[in-house]
N, C-alpha and C positions, 0 to 999 in steps of 0.2 A: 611295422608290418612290411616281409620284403614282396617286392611284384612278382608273381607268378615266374614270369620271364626271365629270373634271375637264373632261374634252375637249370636253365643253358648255358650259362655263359661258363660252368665247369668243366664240362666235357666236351665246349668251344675251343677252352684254352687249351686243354688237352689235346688234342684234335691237333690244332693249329702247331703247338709245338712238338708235337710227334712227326711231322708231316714237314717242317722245318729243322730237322736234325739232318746231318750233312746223312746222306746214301750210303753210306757202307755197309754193302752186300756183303754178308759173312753166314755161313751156312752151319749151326749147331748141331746138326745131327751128324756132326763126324769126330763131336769129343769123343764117341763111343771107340774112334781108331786112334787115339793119342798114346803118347806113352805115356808109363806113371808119374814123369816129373812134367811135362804140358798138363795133364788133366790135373794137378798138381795146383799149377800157376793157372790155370783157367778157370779153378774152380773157385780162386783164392778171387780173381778181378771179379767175378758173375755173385759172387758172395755181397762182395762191397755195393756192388751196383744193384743187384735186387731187396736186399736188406731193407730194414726202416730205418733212412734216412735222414729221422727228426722234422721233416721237412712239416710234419700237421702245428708243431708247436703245443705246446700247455693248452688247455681246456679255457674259456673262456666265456662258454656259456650257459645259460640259467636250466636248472634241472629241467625235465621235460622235453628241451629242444633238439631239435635234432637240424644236419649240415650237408651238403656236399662241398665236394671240391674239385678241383682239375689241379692234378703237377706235373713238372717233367724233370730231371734229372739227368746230367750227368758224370760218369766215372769215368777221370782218365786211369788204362790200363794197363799194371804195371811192365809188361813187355810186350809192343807191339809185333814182335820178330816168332812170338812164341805164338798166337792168333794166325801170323801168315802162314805159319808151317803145318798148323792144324784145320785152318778153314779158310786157306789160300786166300786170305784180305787182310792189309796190314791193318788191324784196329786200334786205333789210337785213343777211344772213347769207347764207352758204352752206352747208348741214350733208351731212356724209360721213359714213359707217360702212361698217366692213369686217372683215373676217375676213385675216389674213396667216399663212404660216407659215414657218417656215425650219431652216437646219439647219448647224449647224455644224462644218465642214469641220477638217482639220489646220492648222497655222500661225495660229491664233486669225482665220480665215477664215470669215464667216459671209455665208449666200445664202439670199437669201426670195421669196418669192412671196405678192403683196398683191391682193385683189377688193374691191372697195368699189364704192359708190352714192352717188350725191347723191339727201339726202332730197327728195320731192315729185316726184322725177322717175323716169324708169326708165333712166334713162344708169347704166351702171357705168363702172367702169377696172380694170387688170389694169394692173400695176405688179410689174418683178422690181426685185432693189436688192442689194447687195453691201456688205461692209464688210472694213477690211485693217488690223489694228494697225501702225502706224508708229515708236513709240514708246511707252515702258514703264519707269518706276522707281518703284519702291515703292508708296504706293495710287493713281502716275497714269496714265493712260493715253490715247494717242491716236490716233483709228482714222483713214484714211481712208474716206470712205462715197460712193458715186453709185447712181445711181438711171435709171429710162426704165418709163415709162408711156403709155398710149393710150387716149382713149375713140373706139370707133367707134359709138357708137350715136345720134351726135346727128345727124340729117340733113342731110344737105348739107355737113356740116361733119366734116374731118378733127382731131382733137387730139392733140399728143404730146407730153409733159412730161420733161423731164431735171431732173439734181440732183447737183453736186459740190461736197463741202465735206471739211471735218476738224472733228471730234469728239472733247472735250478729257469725261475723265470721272475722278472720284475717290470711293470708297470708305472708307465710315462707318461698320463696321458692318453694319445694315441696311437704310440711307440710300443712293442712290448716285447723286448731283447731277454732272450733266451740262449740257454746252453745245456747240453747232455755230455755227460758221462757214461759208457757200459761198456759189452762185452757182447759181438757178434757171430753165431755158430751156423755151422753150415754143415750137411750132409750133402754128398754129391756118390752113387752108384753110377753106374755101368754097367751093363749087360753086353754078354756074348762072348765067343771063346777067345777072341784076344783081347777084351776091356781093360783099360789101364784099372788098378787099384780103387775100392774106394776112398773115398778122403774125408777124413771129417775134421774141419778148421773150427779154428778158435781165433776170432780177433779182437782187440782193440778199437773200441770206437769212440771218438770223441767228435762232436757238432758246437755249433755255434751257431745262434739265425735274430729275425727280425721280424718282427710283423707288427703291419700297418692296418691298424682297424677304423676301417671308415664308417658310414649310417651304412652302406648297404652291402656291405665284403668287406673283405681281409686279405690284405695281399703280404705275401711269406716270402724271406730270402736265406736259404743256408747253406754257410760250408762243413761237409762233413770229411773224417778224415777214419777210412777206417783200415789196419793194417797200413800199408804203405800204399791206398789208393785215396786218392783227394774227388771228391762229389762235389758237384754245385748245384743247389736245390729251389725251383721256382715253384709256390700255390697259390692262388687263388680260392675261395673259402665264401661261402653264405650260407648262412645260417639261419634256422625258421624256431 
């Protein structure tokens, strides 16, 4: 049985590592003035960096219960020179933090609901995500996972993130190393009469992570890699 009091400590950590991401002040409501090849590369780094992650890891808990979590994230971005030229700050990263939670359905079915920010700015996303074991012998297991995400708050600009892959994980103990495979898509609009193109990407995503399950939380480590952007993914996880 966890203490009441854990139920903070998700969107502590969250909190804390949003709040601890270097400053870089970069202002998104001027992709709407990029040309087609910036909104292009901008659309491709914001894709990697808002995307799913992998960072929740494999399902791990008994039908019925339900989790929150706090994580943060981040993507370094593939041309800092292309960010200075469109939102006058050279961005070397992208930092996220958020708060998710979910709940775990019969047939080892798990459904979440993720809010997060990109640090420096005030764009959130709101991201549901599903997971479906496929396959299972002994400590292996393998889920399918997808995913669909939105930020509406950048101006002039619509964004929507998707995510399918499969998710190969095995148990150690109190070790439980995981890895994903898919494919991450992205729409990215524009509005107004000079808007660059819209874009609609296709990537490549491959993860790799760890998580440590203690009696009262789960603490999660991953590296994701997706297109030509590299992610490093920290959560924290309790579970009722």
């Amino acid at each position: 049985m966890k203490l009441p009091r854990l139920t903070l400590l998700p969107a502590a950590v969250a909190t804390a590592l949003l709040g601890a991401a270097p400053a870089q002040a970069y202002e998104l409501n001027r992709l709407a003035a990029a040309s087609d090849s910036q909104f292009h590369q901008l659309s491709a780094d914001l894709l990697a960096a808002l995307g799913n992650k992998g960072v929740a890891g494999p399902a791990s808990a008994e039908t019925g219960s339900w989790g929150l979590a706090g994580y943060a994230s981040t993507t370094y971005t593939d041309d800092s020179k292309t960010w200075s030229a469109v939102t006058g700050a050279e961005v070397d990263n992208l930092d996220v933090a958020g708060v998710d939670a979910w709940f775990q359905a019969p047939h080892g079915i798990r459904v979440g609901l993720t809010a997060a920010a990109l640090a420096s700015t005030d764009d959130a996303l709101w991201r549901i995500d599903a997971s479906l074991p496929v396959y299972a012998h002994g400590r292996w297991t393998v889920d399918a996972r997808a995913s669909l995400g939105a930020v509406w708050s950048i101006k002039d600009v619509d964004a929507y993130t998707q995510a399918l892959g499969l998710e190969v994980s095995t148990v150690h103990g109190l070790l439980l190393p995981y890895g994903g495979i898919g494919v991450a898509l992205g729409e990215f609009a524009a509005s107004g009469a000079d808007a660059p193109g819209n874009q609609t990407l296709v990537r490549p995503d491959v993860y790799a992570g760890l998580r440590l399950n203690l009696p009262s939380f789960a603490v999660s480590g991953v590296v994701d890699q997706t297109g030509h952007n590299t992610s490093l993914g920290l959560r924290l996880a309790v579970a009722f």
